[in-house]
C-alpha positions as CSV (number, residue, x, y, z in Angstrom):
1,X,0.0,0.0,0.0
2,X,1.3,3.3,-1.0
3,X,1.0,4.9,2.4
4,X,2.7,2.2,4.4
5,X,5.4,2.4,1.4
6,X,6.2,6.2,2.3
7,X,6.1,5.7,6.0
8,X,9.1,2.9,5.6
9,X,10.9,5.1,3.4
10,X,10.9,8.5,5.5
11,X,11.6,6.3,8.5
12,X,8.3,7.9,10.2
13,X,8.3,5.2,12.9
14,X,12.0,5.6,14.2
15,X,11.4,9.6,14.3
16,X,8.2,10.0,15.9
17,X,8.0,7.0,18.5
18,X,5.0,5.2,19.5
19,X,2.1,7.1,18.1
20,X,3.4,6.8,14.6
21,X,4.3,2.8,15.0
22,X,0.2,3.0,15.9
23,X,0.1,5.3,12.9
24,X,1.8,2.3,10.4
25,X,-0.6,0.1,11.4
26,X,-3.9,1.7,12.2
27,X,-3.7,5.1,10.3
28,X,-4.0,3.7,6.6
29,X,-6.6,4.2,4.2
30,X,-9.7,2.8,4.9
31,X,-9.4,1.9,1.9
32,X,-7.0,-0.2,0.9
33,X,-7.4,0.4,-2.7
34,X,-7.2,3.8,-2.8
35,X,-3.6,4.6,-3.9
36,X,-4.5,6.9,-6.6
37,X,-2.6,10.7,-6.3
38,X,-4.8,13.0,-4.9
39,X,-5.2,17.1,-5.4
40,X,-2.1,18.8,-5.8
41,X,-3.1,22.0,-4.8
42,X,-3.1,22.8,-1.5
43,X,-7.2,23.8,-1.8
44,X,-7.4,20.7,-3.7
45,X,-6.0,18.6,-0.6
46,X,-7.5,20.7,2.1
47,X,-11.2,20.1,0.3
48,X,-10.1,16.4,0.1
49,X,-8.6,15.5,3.5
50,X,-12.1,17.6,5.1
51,X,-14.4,15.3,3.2
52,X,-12.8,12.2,4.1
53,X,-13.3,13.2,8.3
54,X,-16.3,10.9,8.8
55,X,-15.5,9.8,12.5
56,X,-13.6,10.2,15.7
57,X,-11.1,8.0,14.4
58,X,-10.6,9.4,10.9
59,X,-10.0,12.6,13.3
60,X,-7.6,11.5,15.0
61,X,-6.1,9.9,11.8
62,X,-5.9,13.1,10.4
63,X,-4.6,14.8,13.7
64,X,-1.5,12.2,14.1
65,X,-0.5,13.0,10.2
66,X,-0.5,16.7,10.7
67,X,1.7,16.5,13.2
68,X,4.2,13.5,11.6
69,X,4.5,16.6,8.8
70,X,5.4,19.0,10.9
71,X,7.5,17.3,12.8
72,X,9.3,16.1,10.0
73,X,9.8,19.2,7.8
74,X,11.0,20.3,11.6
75,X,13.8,18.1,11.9
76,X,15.0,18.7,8.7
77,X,15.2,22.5,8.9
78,X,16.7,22.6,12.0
79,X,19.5,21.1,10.4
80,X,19.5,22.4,7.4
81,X,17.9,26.3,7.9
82,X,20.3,29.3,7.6
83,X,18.4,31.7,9.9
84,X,18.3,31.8,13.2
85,X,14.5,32.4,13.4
86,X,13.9,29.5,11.0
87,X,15.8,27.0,12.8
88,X,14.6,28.3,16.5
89,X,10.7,27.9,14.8
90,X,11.6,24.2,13.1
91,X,12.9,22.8,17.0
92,X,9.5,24.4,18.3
93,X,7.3,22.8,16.0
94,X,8.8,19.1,16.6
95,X,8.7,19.9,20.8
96,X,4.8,21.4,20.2
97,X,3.7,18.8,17.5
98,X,5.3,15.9,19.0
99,X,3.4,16.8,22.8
100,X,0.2,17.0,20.9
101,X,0.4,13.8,18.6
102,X,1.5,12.2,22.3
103,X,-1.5,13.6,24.1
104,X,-3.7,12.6,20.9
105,X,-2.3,9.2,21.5
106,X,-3.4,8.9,25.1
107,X,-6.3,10.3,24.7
108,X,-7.1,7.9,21.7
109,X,-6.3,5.0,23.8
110,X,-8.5,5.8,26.7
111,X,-11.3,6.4,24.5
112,X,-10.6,3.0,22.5
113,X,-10.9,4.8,19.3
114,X,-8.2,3.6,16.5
115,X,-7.2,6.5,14.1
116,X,-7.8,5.9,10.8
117,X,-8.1,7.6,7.5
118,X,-10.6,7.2,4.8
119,X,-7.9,8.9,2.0
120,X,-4.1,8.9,1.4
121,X,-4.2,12.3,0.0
122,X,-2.5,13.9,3.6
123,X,0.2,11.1,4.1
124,X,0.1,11.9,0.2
125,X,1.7,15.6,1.1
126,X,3.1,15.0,3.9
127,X,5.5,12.8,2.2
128,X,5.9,15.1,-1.1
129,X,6.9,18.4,1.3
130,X,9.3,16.0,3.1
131,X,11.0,15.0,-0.4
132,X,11.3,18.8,-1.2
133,X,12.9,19.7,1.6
134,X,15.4,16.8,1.7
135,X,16.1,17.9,-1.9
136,X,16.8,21.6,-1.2
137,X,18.7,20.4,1.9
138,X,21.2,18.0,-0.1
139,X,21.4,20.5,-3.2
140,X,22.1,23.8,-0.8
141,X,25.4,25.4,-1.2
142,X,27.4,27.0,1.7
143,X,26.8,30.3,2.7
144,X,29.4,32.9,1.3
145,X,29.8,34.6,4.8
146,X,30.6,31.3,6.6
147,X,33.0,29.8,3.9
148,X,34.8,33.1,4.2
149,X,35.0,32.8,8.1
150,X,32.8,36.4,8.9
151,X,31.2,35.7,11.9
152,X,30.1,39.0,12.2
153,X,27.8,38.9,8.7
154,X,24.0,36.9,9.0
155,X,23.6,34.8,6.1
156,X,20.5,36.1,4.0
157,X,17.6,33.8,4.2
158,X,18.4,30.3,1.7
159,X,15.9,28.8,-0.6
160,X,15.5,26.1,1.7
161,X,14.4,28.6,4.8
162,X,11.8,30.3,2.4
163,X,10.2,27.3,1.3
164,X,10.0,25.8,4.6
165,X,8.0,28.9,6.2
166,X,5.9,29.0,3.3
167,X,5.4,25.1,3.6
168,X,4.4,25.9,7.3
169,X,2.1,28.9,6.7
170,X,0.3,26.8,4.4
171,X,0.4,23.7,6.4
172,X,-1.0,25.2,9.6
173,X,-4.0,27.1,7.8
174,X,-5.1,23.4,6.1
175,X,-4.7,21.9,10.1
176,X,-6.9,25.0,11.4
177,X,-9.5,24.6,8.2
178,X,-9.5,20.5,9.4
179,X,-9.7,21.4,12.8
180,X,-12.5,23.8,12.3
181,X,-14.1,20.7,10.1
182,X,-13.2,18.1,12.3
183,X,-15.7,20.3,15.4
184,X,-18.7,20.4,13.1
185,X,-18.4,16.3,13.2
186,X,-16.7,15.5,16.5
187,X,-18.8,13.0,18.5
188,X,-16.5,12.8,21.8
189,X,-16.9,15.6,24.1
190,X,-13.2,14.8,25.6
191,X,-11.9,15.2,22.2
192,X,-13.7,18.3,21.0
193,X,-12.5,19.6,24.6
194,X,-9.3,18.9,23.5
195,X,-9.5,20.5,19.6
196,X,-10.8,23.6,20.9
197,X,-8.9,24.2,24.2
198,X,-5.2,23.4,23.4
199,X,-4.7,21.9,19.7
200,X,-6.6,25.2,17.0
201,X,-4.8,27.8,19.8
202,X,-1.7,26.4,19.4
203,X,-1.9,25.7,15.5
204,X,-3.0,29.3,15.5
205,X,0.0,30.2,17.5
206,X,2.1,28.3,14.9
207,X,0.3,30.2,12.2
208,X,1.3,33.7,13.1
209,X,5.1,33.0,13.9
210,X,5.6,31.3,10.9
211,X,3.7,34.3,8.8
212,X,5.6,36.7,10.8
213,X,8.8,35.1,9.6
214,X,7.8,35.0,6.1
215,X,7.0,39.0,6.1
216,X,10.6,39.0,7.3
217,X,12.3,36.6,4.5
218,X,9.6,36.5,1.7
219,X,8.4,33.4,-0.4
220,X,10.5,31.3,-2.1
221,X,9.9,33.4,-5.5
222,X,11.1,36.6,-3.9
């Protein structure tokens, strides 16, 4: 299956612990024939991934992928990033998003609910934003300033930083926009509790620092 395939490859399971070994095997398609490519804009995939939340547990399917993405694109900047900023966000977001994919776990568990998801099309673009960031990352050349030895010059914003904000400004408005999709069909009241007192603040939060950022470093066409 094409979603299993990508997990193995990325090495999703060995990053992210035990929510994302549950993730291998319970956060699949429902259907298992359903390896066809998706939207590949991001209104495209948005539109997809919020008609495929049916349940709970295609909620907290959807949940537990968000956060493998942005803990993943996270590790890799904080390597690879050139500002400051960009690395400082990239360590934040795999701290936050690996707390929250933990706490979804728990909570998931003590509800006896087994995330699932009813599409491919987010593991989809989680993986394809991960490929393009490794890419950038390997293809990078070093900084002028620090090849020179000036420590006193900042090295302008890479490629790689500005497509990793952008890639997080537009990530966290398709988790709010599933979020805000995912309380119109919510059945728990623990896990609405949960979606509207600590996960859509802190995606919010996530939001405005990476758009603050991006008015600081531009988009990757500037």
């Amino acid at each position: 299956m094409l979603v299993r395939r990508k997990i193995h490859r990325l090495g999703f399971a060995a990053a992210l612990g035990v929510f994302t070994t549950v993730g291998v095997m319970a956060c699949g398609s429902d259907n298992n024939k359903n390896t066809t490519t998706g939207p590949t804009t991001p209104e495209g995939q948005t539109t997809q991934i919020i008609n495929s939340i049916k349940s709970d547990s295609n909620i907290f399917g959807v949940l537990h992928w968000s956060d493998v993405g942005e803990i993943n694109a996270g590790k890799v900047a904080a390597l690879s990033g050139s500002d400051t900023a960009v690395r400082n966000f990239a360590n934040q977001m795999v701290a936050d998003h690996s707390t929250l994919d933990s706490t979804a776990f728990v909570l998931s568990q003590q509800l006896s609910i087994k995330p699932s998801l009813s599409d491919s099309t987010l593991p989809q673009a989680v993986a394809a934003q991960q490929d393009t960031l490794q890419n950038l990352a390997r293809n990078q050349t070093p900084d002028s300033t620090a090849a020179s030895g000036d420590s006193t010059t900042v090295p302008p914003p890479s490629a790689f930083d500005r497509t990793y904000i952008a890639g997080q400004v537009a990530d966290h408005v398709r988790t709010l926009a599933i979020i805000d999709a995912s309380l119109k069909v919510v059945q728990n009241q623990t896990l609405k509790d949960m979606l509207q007192s600590s996960v859509r603040p802190l995606i919010a939060m996530h939001l405005q620092m990476a758009q603050t950022i991006q008015s600081r470093i531009g988009t990757p066409t500037q």
